[in-house]
C-alpha positions as CSV (number, residue, x, y, z in Angstrom):
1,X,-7.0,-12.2,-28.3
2,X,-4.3,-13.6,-30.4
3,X,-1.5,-11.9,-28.5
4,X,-3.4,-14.4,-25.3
5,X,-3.4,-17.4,-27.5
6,X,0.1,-16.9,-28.5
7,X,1.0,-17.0,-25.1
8,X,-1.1,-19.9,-23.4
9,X,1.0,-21.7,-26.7
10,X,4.0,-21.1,-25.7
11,X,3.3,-21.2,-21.9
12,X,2.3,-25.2,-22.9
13,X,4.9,-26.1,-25.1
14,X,7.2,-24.9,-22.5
15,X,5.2,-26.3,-19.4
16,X,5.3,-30.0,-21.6
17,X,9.1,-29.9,-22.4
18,X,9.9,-29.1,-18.8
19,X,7.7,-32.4,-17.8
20,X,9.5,-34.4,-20.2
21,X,13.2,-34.2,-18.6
22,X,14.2,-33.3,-14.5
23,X,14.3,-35.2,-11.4
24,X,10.7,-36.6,-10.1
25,X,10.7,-34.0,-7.4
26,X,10.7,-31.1,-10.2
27,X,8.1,-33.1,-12.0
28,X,6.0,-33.0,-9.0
29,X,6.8,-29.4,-8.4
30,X,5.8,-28.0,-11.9
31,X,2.5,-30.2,-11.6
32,X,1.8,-27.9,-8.5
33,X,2.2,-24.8,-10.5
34,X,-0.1,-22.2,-9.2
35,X,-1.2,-18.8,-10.2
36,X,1.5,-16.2,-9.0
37,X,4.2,-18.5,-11.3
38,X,1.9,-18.0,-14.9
39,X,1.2,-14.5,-14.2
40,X,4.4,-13.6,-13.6
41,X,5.2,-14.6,-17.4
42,X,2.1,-13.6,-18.8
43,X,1.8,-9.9,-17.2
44,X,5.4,-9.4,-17.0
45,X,7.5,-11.7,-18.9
46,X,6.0,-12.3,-22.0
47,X,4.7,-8.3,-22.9
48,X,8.1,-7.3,-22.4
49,X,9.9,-9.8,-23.8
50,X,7.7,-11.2,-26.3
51,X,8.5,-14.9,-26.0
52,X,9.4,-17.7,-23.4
53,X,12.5,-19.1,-25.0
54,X,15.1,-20.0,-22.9
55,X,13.0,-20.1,-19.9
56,X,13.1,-23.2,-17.7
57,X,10.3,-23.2,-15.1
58,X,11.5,-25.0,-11.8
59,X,15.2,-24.4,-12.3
60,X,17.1,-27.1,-10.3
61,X,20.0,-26.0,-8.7
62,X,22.6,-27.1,-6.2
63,X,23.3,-24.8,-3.7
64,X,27.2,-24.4,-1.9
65,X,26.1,-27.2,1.1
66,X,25.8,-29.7,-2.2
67,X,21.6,-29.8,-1.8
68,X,19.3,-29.2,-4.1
69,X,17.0,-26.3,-4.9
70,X,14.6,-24.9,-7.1
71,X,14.4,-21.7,-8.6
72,X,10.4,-20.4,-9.8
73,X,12.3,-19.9,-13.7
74,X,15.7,-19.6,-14.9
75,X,16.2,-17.8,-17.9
76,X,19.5,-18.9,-19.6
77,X,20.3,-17.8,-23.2
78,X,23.6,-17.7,-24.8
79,X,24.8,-14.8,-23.1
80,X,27.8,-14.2,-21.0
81,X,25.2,-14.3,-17.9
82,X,22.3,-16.3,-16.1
83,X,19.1,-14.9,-14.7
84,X,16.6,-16.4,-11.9
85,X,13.4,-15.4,-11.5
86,X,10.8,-15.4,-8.2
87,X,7.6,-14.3,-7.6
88,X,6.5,-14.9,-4.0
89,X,2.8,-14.3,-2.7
90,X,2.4,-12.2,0.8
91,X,0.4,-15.4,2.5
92,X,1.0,-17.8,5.1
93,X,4.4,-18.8,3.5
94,X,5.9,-15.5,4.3
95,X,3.3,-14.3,7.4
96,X,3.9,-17.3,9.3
97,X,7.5,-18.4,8.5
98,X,9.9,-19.4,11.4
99,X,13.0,-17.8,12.0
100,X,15.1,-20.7,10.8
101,X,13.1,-20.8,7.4
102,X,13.4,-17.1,7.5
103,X,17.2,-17.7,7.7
104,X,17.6,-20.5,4.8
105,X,15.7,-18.5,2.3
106,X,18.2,-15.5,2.5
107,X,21.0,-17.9,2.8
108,X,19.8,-19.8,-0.1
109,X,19.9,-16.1,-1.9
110,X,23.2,-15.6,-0.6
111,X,24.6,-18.6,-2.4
112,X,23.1,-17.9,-5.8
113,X,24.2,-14.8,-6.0
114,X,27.6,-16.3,-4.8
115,X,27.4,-18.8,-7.3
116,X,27.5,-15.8,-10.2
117,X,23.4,-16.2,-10.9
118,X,21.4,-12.6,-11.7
119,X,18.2,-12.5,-9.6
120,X,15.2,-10.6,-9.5
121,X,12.2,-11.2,-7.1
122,X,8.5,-9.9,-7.9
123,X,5.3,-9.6,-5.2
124,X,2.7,-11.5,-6.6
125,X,0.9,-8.3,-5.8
126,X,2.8,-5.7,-8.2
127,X,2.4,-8.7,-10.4
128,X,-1.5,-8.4,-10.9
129,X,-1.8,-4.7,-9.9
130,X,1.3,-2.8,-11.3
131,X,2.5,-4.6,-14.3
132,X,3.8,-2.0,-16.0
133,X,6.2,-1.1,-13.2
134,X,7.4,-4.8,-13.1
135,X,7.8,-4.8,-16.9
136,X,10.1,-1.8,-16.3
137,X,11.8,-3.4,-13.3
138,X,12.6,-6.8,-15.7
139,X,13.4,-4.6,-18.9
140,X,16.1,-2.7,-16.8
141,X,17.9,-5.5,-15.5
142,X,18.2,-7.2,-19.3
143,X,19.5,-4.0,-20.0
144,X,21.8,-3.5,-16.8
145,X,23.3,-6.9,-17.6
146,X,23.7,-6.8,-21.2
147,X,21.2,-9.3,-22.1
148,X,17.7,-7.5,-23.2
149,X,15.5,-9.3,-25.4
150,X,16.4,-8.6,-28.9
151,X,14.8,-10.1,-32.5
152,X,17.0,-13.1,-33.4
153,X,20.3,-11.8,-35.7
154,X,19.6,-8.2,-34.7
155,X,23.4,-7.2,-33.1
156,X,24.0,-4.5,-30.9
157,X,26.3,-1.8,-31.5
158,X,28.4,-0.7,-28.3
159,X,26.8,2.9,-28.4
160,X,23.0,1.0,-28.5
161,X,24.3,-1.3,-25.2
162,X,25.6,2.1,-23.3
163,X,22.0,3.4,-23.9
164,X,20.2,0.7,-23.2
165,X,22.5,0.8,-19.8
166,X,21.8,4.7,-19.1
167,X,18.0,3.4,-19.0
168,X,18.2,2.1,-16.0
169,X,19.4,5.3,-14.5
170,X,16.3,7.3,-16.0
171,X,13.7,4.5,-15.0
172,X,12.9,3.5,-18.7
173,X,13.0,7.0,-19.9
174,X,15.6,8.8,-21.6
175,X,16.2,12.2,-24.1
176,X,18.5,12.6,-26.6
177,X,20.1,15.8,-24.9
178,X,20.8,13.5,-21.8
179,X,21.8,10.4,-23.6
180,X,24.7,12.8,-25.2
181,X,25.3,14.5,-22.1
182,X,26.1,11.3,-20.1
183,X,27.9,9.5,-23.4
184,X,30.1,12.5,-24.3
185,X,28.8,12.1,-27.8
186,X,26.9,14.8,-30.0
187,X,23.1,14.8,-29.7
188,X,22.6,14.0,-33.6
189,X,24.4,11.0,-32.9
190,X,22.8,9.6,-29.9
191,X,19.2,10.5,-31.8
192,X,20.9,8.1,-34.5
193,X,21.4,5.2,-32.1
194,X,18.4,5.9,-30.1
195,X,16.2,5.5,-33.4
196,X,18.0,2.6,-34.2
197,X,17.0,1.0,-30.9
198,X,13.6,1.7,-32.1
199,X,13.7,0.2,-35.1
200,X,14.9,-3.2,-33.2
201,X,11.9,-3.2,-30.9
202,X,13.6,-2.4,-27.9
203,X,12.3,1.2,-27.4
204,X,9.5,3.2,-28.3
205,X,9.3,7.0,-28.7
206,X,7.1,9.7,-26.4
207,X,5.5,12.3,-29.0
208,X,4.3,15.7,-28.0
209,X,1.0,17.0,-29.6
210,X,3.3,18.5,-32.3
211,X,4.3,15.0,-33.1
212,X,8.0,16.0,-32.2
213,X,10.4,13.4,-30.2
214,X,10.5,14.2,-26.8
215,X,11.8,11.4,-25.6
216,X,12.3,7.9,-25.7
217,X,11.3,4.6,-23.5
218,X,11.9,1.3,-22.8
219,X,9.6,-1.1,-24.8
220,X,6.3,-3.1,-23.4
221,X,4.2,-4.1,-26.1
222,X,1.2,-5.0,-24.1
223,X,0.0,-1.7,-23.4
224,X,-3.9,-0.7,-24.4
225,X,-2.6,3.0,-25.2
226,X,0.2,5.3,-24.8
227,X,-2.3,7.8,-22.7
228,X,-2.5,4.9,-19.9
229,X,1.0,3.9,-19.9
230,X,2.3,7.3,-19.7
231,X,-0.3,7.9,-16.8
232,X,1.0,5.0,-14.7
233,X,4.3,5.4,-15.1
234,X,3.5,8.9,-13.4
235,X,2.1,6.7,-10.3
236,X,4.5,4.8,-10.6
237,X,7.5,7.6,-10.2
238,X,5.2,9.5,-7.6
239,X,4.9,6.7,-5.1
240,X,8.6,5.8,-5.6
Protein backbone atom coordinates (compact mmCIF):
# COMPACT_ATOMS: atom_id res chain seq x y z
CA UNK A 1 0.00 0.00 0.00
CA UNK A 2 2.57 2.64 0.67
CA UNK A 3 4.82 1.61 -2.19
CA UNK A 4 1.07 2.63 -4.40
CA UNK A 5 0.77 5.82 -2.48
CA UNK A 6 4.25 6.68 -3.12
CA UNK A 7 3.68 6.46 -6.59
CA UNK A 8 0.13 8.07 -7.30
CA UNK A 9 2.47 11.04 -5.31
CA UNK A 10 4.79 11.36 -7.44
CA UNK A 11 2.74 10.44 -10.62
CA UNK A 12 0.77 13.97 -9.43
CA UNK A 13 3.45 16.07 -8.65
CA UNK A 14 4.82 15.29 -11.95
CA UNK A 15 1.42 15.28 -13.93
CA UNK A 16 0.93 19.12 -12.14
CA UNK A 17 4.46 20.46 -13.04
CA UNK A 18 4.10 19.29 -16.55
CA UNK A 19 0.51 21.38 -16.67
CA UNK A 20 2.17 24.30 -15.36
CA UNK A 21 4.78 24.99 -18.42
CA UNK A 22 4.38 23.72 -22.50
CA UNK A 23 2.49 24.84 -25.41
CA UNK A 24 -1.51 24.76 -25.06
CA UNK A 25 -1.57 21.72 -27.34
CA UNK A 26 0.64 19.69 -24.71
CA UNK A 27 -1.60 20.98 -22.07
CA UNK A 28 -4.52 19.59 -23.88
CA UNK A 29 -2.65 16.40 -24.63
CA UNK A 30 -1.66 15.56 -20.98
CA UNK A 31 -5.33 16.38 -19.91
CA UNK A 32 -6.23 13.43 -22.34
CA UNK A 33 -3.98 11.12 -20.59
CA UNK A 34 -5.35 7.65 -20.60
CA UNK A 35 -4.65 4.43 -19.07
CA UNK A 36 -1.86 2.60 -21.24
CA UNK A 37 0.39 6.13 -20.44
CA UNK A 38 0.15 5.60 -16.17
CA UNK A 39 0.61 2.06 -16.34
CA UNK A 40 3.40 2.14 -18.30
CA UNK A 41 5.17 4.04 -15.20
CA UNK A 42 3.41 2.43 -12.60
CA UNK A 43 4.03 -1.48 -13.78
CA UNK A 44 7.11 -0.73 -15.39
CA UNK A 45 8.83 2.44 -14.73
CA UNK A 46 8.49 3.13 -11.32
CA UNK A 47 9.26 -0.81 -9.83
CA UNK A 48 12.29 -0.72 -11.68
CA UNK A 49 13.35 2.46 -11.32
CA UNK A 50 12.02 3.56 -8.14
CA UNK A 51 11.09 7.18 -8.94
CA UNK A 52 9.83 9.52 -11.73
CA UNK A 53 12.47 12.10 -11.73
CA UNK A 54 13.45 13.45 -14.76
CA UNK A 55 10.59 12.19 -16.55
CA UNK A 56 8.57 14.68 -18.75
CA UNK A 57 5.19 13.24 -19.88
CA UNK A 58 4.23 14.59 -23.44
CA UNK A 59 7.78 15.37 -24.54
CA UNK A 60 7.51 18.10 -27.30
CA UNK A 61 9.84 17.69 -29.88
CA UNK A 62 10.59 19.04 -33.36
CA UNK A 63 11.11 16.73 -35.82
CA UNK A 64 13.89 17.27 -39.08
CA UNK A 65 10.67 18.92 -41.44
CA UNK A 66 10.78 21.72 -38.42
CA UNK A 67 7.05 20.37 -37.00
CA UNK A 68 6.22 19.53 -33.86
CA UNK A 69 5.72 16.29 -32.04
CA UNK A 70 5.11 14.57 -29.00
CA UNK A 71 6.72 11.92 -27.41
CA UNK A 72 4.33 9.65 -24.60
CA UNK A 73 7.60 10.56 -21.86
CA UNK A 74 11.03 11.59 -22.22
CA UNK A 75 13.32 10.77 -19.67
CA UNK A 76 16.31 13.24 -19.62
CA UNK A 77 18.80 13.15 -16.63
CA UNK A 78 22.23 14.53 -16.62
CA UNK A 79 23.69 11.89 -18.57
CA UNK A 80 25.68 11.90 -21.76
CA UNK A 81 22.20 10.49 -23.42
CA UNK A 82 18.34 10.99 -23.82
CA UNK A 83 15.63 8.38 -23.71
CA UNK A 84 11.89 8.42 -25.23
CA UNK A 85 9.41 6.29 -24.14
CA UNK A 86 6.00 4.79 -25.97
CA UNK A 87 3.51 2.66 -25.06
CA UNK A 88 0.96 2.05 -27.81
CA UNK A 89 -2.42 0.03 -27.44
CA UNK A 90 -3.30 -2.71 -30.26
CA UNK A 91 -6.88 -0.72 -31.07
CA UNK A 92 -8.33 1.07 -33.77
CA UNK A 93 -5.18 3.47 -33.85
CA UNK A 94 -3.03 0.74 -35.08
CA UNK A 95 -5.96 -1.80 -36.72
CA UNK A 96 -7.33 0.73 -38.79
CA UNK A 97 -4.42 3.09 -39.70
CA UNK A 98 -3.88 4.28 -43.36
CA UNK A 99 -0.93 3.70 -45.23
CA UNK A 100 0.20 7.33 -45.10
CA UNK A 101 -0.22 7.41 -41.20
CA UNK A 102 1.44 4.13 -41.29
CA UNK A 103 4.33 5.81 -43.18
CA UNK A 104 4.66 9.14 -40.85
CA UNK A 105 4.86 7.14 -37.63
CA UNK A 106 8.00 5.15 -38.79
CA UNK A 107 9.32 8.29 -40.41
CA UNK A 108 8.70 10.27 -37.32
CA UNK A 109 10.90 7.19 -35.56
CA UNK A 110 13.37 7.52 -38.15
CA UNK A 111 14.05 11.13 -37.25
CA UNK A 112 14.41 10.72 -33.61
CA UNK A 113 16.57 8.26 -33.69
CA UNK A 114 18.40 10.48 -36.32
CA UNK A 115 18.23 13.25 -34.12
CA UNK A 116 20.58 11.13 -31.37
CA UNK A 117 17.29 10.28 -29.07
CA UNK A 118 17.29 6.46 -27.32
CA UNK A 119 13.82 4.82 -27.75
CA UNK A 120 11.99 2.10 -26.52
CA UNK A 121 8.32 1.17 -27.41
CA UNK A 122 6.04 -1.05 -25.06
CA UNK A 123 2.47 -2.96 -26.07
CA UNK A 124 0.06 -1.79 -23.71
CA UNK A 125 -0.58 -5.48 -23.55
CA UNK A 126 2.94 -6.81 -22.12
CA UNK A 127 2.40 -3.68 -20.04
CA UNK A 128 -0.60 -5.13 -17.96
CA UNK A 129 0.18 -8.90 -18.50
CA UNK A 130 4.05 -9.37 -18.58
CA UNK A 131 5.54 -6.64 -16.45
CA UNK A 132 8.27 -8.31 -15.35
CA UNK A 133 9.55 -8.90 -18.86
CA UNK A 134 9.07 -5.07 -19.61
CA UNK A 135 10.90 -4.17 -16.41
CA UNK A 136 13.71 -6.31 -17.80
CA UNK A 137 13.45 -4.93 -21.33
CA UNK A 138 13.70 -1.04 -19.63
CA UNK A 139 16.47 -2.15 -16.98
CA UNK A 140 18.65 -3.42 -20.03
CA UNK A 141 18.53 -0.56 -22.01
CA UNK A 142 19.58 1.91 -18.87
CA UNK A 143 22.21 -0.45 -18.68
CA UNK A 144 23.11 -0.79 -22.52
CA UNK A 145 23.37 2.99 -22.61
CA UNK A 146 25.09 3.71 -19.48
CA UNK A 147 22.43 5.37 -17.75
CA UNK A 148 20.62 2.78 -15.13
CA UNK A 149 18.92 4.23 -12.31
CA UNK A 150 21.24 4.56 -9.43
CA UNK A 151 20.77 6.10 -5.64
CA UNK A 152 21.77 9.81 -5.84
CA UNK A 153 25.92 10.11 -5.21
CA UNK A 154 26.37 6.37 -5.61
CA UNK A 155 29.32 6.40 -8.64
CA UNK A 156 29.98 3.67 -10.84
CA UNK A 157 33.21 2.06 -11.20
CA UNK A 158 34.16 1.06 -14.92
CA UNK A 159 34.22 -2.79 -13.97
CA UNK A 160 30.31 -2.22 -12.29
CA UNK A 161 29.28 -0.29 -16.00
CA UNK A 162 30.92 -3.41 -18.07
CA UNK A 163 28.69 -5.71 -15.93
CA UNK A 164 25.82 -3.93 -15.92
CA UNK A 165 26.50 -3.91 -19.93
CA UNK A 166 27.11 -7.88 -20.08
CA UNK A 167 23.38 -8.03 -18.58
CA UNK A 168 21.86 -7.36 -21.45
CA UNK A 169 23.55 -10.19 -23.16
CA UNK A 170 22.28 -12.72 -20.44
CA UNK A 171 18.70 -11.18 -20.31
CA UNK A 172 19.04 -9.81 -16.67
CA UNK A 173 20.96 -12.78 -15.45
CA UNK A 174 24.49 -13.24 -15.00
CA UNK A 175 27.20 -15.71 -12.88
CA UNK A 176 30.33 -14.77 -11.62
CA UNK A 177 32.15 -17.55 -13.70
CA UNK A 178 30.70 -15.82 -16.83
CA UNK A 179 31.09 -12.21 -15.80
CA UNK A 180 34.99 -13.19 -15.48
CA UNK A 181 35.02 -15.20 -18.55
CA UNK A 182 33.63 -12.37 -20.75
CA UNK A 183 35.71 -9.44 -18.66
CA UNK A 184 39.10 -11.35 -18.75
CA UNK A 185 39.26 -10.72 -14.97
CA UNK A 186 39.52 -13.31 -12.07
CA UNK A 187 36.21 -14.73 -10.70
CA UNK A 188 37.01 -13.36 -7.02
CA UNK A 189 37.05 -10.08 -8.59
CA UNK A 190 33.99 -9.98 -10.61
CA UNK A 191 32.12 -11.54 -7.28
CA UNK A 192 33.67 -8.25 -5.70
CA UNK A 193 32.06 -5.90 -8.17
CA UNK A 194 29.04 -7.96 -8.64
CA UNK A 195 28.27 -7.64 -4.76
CA UNK A 196 28.99 -4.18 -4.94
CA UNK A 197 26.25 -3.78 -7.58
CA UNK A 198 24.12 -5.25 -5.01
CA UNK A 199 24.85 -3.26 -2.34
CA UNK A 200 23.73 -0.11 -4.71
CA UNK A 201 20.40 -1.54 -5.51
CA UNK A 202 20.90 -2.28 -8.89
CA UNK A 203 21.03 -6.14 -8.61
CA UNK A 204 19.77 -8.79 -6.52
CA UNK A 205 21.25 -12.26 -5.90
CA UNK A 206 19.55 -15.88 -6.95
CA UNK A 207 20.22 -18.33 -3.83
CA UNK A 208 20.12 -22.07 -4.05
CA UNK A 209 18.46 -24.05 -1.13
CA UNK A 210 22.00 -24.11 0.38
CA UNK A 211 21.84 -20.39 0.54
CA UNK A 212 24.95 -20.29 -1.83
CA UNK A 213 25.17 -17.49 -4.80
CA UNK A 214 24.28 -18.88 -7.94
CA UNK A 215 23.86 -16.07 -9.65
CA UNK A 216 22.91 -12.70 -9.88
CA UNK A 217 19.95 -10.44 -11.60
CA UNK A 218 18.94 -7.35 -12.63
CA UNK A 219 16.92 -5.48 -9.91
CA UNK A 220 12.86 -4.98 -9.80
CA UNK A 221 11.75 -4.22 -6.52
CA UNK A 222 8.08 -4.76 -7.10
CA UNK A 223 8.03 -8.36 -7.07
CA UNK A 224 5.50 -10.35 -4.42
CA UNK A 225 8.38 -13.22 -4.11
CA UNK A 226 11.46 -14.49 -5.58
CA UNK A 227 9.50 -17.99 -6.26
CA UNK A 228 7.11 -16.03 -8.82
CA UNK A 229 9.64 -13.89 -10.41
CA UNK A 230 12.07 -16.63 -10.98
CA UNK A 231 8.96 -18.65 -12.48
CA UNK A 232 8.12 -15.98 -15.07
CA UNK A 233 11.19 -15.15 -16.04
CA UNK A 234 11.23 -18.93 -17.13
CA UNK A 235 7.98 -18.02 -19.40
CA UNK A 236 9.40 -15.42 -20.24
CA UNK A 237 12.75 -17.07 -21.79
CA UNK A 238 10.57 -20.12 -23.04
CA UNK A 239 8.30 -18.20 -25.27
CA UNK A 240 11.29 -15.95 -26.49
Amino acid sequence: MMVAQEFEQAYTRMMEQAMESGSEERKRRLSEYGEAEKALLQQVWWPAVGSLDYLHPQYELVDLKGGTRFADFAYCPPLSYQLLLEVDGFGPHWRDISRWKFADDLCRQNHLLIEGWKLLRFAYDEVMEKPRRSQQTLLMGLAKWGGIARPAGEELSVYERALLHLMQECWGELTPVAAAKKMGISRGSAAKHLRSLVSKGLLVTKVSGTGRIMRYKLSTSNLSSKEVGNERMKRTRRST
